[in-house]
N, C-alpha and C positions, 0 to 999 in steps of 0.2 A: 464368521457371519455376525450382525449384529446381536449385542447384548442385549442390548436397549433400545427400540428406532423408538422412543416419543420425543415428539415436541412440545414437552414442558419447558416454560421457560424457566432458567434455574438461578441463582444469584452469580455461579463463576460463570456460567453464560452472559450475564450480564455486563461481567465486569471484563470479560476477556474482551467484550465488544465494544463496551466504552473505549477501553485501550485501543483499540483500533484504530477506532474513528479519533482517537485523541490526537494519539501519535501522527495519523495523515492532516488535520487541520495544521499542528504545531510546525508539522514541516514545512506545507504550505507557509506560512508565515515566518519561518526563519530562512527561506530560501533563498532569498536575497541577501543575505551577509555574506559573502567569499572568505576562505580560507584556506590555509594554507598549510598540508599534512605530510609531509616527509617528499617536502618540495614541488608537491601536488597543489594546482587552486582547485577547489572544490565548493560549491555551494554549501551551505553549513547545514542541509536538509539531509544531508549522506551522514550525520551522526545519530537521524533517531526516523528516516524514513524506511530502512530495511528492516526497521524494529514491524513496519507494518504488515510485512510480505510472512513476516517469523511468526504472529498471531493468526495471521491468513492461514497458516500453513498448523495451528496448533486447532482452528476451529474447524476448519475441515477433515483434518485426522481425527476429530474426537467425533464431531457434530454432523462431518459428511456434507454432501456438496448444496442443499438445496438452503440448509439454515447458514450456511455461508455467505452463499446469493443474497441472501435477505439485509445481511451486513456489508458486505461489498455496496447496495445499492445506498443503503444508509448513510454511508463513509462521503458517498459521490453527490449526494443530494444534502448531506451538510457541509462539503467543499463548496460546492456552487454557490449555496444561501451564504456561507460563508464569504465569497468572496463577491457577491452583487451586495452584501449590504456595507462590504468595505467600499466598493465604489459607487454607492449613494453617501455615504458617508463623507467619503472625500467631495464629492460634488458638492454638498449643502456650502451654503453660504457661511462666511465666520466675520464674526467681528474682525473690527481693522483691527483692533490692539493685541487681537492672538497672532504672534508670529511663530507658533510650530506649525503651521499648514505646510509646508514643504516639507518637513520632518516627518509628520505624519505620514506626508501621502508617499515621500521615497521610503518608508517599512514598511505601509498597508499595502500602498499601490498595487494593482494590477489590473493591467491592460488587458481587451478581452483574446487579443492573443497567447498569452501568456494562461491563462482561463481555460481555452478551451486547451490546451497543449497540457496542463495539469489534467485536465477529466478524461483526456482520450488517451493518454497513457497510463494515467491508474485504471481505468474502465478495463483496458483491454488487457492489460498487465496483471491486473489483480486477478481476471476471469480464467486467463490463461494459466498462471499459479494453479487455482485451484481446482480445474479442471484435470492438469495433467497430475498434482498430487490424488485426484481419486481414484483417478483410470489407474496408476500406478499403486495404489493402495492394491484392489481388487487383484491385479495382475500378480502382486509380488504375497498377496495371504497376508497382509500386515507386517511381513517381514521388513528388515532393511530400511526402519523408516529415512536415515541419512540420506540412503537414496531417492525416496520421496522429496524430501525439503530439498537436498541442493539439486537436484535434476529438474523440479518445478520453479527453481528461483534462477534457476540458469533461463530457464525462458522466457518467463515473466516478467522478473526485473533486465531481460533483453530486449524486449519487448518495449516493456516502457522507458527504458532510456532512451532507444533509438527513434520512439512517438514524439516523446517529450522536446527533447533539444532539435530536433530536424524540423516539427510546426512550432517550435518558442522562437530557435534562432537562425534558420534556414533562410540564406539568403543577407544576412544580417553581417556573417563573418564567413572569414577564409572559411574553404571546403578541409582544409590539412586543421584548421583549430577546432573547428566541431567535430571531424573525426576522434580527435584527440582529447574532446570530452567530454565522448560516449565512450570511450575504450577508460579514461579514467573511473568516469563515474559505475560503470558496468564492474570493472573488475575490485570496485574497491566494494560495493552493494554483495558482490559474491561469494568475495572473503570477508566479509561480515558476518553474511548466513554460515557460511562454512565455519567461522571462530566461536560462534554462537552456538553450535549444533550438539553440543553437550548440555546445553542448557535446555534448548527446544526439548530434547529426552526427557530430560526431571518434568518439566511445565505440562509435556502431555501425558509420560507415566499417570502422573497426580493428578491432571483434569481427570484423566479417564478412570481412574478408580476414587475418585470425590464421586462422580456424576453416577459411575458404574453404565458406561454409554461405552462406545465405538461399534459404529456407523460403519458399512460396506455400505458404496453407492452400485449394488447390485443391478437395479432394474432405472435407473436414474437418467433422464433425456438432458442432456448440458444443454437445456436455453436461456441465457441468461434474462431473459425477459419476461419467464417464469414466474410470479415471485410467490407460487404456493409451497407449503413445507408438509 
């Protein structure tokens, strides 16, 4: 049961949270570079956007699901602002003699397809993570957190890859090339969490005995629309 349920807000709270929301803008913005990983193309957002699902999964274990909520929505509404002020940005007028406007706008760009395909797979991605890491938490006594993190990232990041690339590129390309990378993107986002999960250990050992907190979401209503703590 819980050690500690207050919602003080505390400095490694803070800073787990920053990282959050950092890591999902950064991605968003370097999304657009393709690369190229043991013969794999991959969008270059797969080197530091599972880093977000791994924090998802460290502030929920320590902090439990409602002050989660509160940062999930945080993450989604500075994506958004984020990306509406990149395309006033690109839209404003520029002198004749600046010639990066192309440059610019092919690494800010983004169409509001591409927009709402970012927000409706992390929205539901992220929510689904952290849901099924507390219902699991509570089930399992705190035990087996391994099975917490990769059982909720097997959902979650399933989830939103199959949101994301089916409303970004649906319709766009063959039905066998977007198969093929949502089964990429999916299973390399997996083994990520999974290569990572020694480390998720140490980061939440040490949140939770810095804070002296862990959270059962004992009597807890998953509405994500919530946003009281």
């Amino acid at each position: 049961m819980p050690k500690n349920n207050t919602t003080q807000t505390t400095p490694v709270f803070l800073l787990l949270a920053c990282f959050f929301v950092t890591s999902l803008l950064i991605s968003n913005i370097i999304a657009g570079k393709l690369i190229a990983l043991m013969g794999i193309t991959l969008p270059a957002a797969v080197i530091l956007f599972p880093l977000s699902y791994i924090l998802g999964d460290v502030l929920t274990e320590v902090y439990g699901f409602k002050r989660t909520r509160l940062i999930i929505w945080t993450g989604f509404a500075a994506n958004l602002f984020m990306a509406l002020v990149f395309m006033v940005t690109i839209a404003l007028p520029h002198p004749e003699f600046w010639e990066e406007q192309s440059s610019y706008a092919a690494v800010l760009g983004f169409t509001p397809r591409l927009v709402a395909a970012s927000l409706v797979g992390y929205f539901v991605g992220e929510f689904s993570n952290s849901v099924i890491l507390s219902c699991l938490k509570v089930k399992t006594q705190g035990r087996n957190l391994w099975l917490r993190t990769i059982g909720s990232t097997v959902v979650g990041e399933g989830i939103d890859t199959i949101l994301f690339i089916t409303i970004a590129f649906g319709g766009a390309m063959p039905l066998g090339t977007l198969s093929g990378m949502m089964v990429a993107q999916y299973l390399w986002k997996v083994a990520y969490e999974v290569i990572l999960t020694p480390l998720t250990y140490l980061v939440v050992n040490w949140v939770k005995k810095k804070e002296g907190i862990d959270i059962y979401d004992t009597k807890v209503k998953y509405n994500p629309f919530d946003l009281r703590v």
